[in-house]
N, C-alpha and C positions, 0 to 999 in steps of 0.2 A: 182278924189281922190287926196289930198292933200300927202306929205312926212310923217306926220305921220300915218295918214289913212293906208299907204304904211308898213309903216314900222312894225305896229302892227301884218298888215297881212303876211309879212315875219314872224312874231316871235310865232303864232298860227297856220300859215300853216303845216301840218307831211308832212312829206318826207317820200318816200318810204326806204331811208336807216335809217333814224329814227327806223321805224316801225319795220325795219330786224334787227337791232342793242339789239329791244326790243324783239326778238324773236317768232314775227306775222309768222304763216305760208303765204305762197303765196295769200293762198285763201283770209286771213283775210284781209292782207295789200292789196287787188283788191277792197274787203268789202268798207273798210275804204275810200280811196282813192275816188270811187264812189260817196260816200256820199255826199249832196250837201252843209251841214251845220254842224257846229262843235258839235251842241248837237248831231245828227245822229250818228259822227264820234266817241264824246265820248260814247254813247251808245254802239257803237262796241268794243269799247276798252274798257270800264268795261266788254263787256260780256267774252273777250277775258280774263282779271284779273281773273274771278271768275273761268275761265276753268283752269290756273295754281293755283291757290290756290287750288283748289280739287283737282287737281293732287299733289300735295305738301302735303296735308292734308292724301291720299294714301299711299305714300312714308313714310312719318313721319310713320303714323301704321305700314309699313313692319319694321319699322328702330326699333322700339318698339318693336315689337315681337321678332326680332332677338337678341334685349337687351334680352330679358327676357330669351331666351334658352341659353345665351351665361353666362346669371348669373347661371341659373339651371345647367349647366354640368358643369361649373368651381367651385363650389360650394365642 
């Protein structure tokens, strides 16, 4: 392996403080980690994405409903 060969794979490799930085539970960042190839790894990490955007999209509805009774009685 050549310095740049090297150096690419320093700049594609995750880190486990990467991962904790991005708010992986333990289990996911063990996931990832495992994995033996970056498509693997990115497959982890989109599935992990779509598991916080549902949660967000959750959230966002409570935050909406609360709008709405908070319009209703202030009204």
């Amino acid at each position: 392996m050549n310095e740049k060969e090297a150096e690419s794979l320093k700049k594609t490799a995750l880190s486990q403080e990467e991962l904790q930085a991005a708010g992986c539970p333990e289990e996911t960042i063990r996931k990832i980690l495992q994995e033996k190839n970056d498509r693997s790894q990115c497959r982890c990490l989109r599935q992990y994405r779509k598991e916080i955007l549902a949660k967000l999209h959750r959230e966002q509805e409570k935050l909406t409903n609360v709008d709405y009774l908070l319009y209703h009685m202030e009204k």
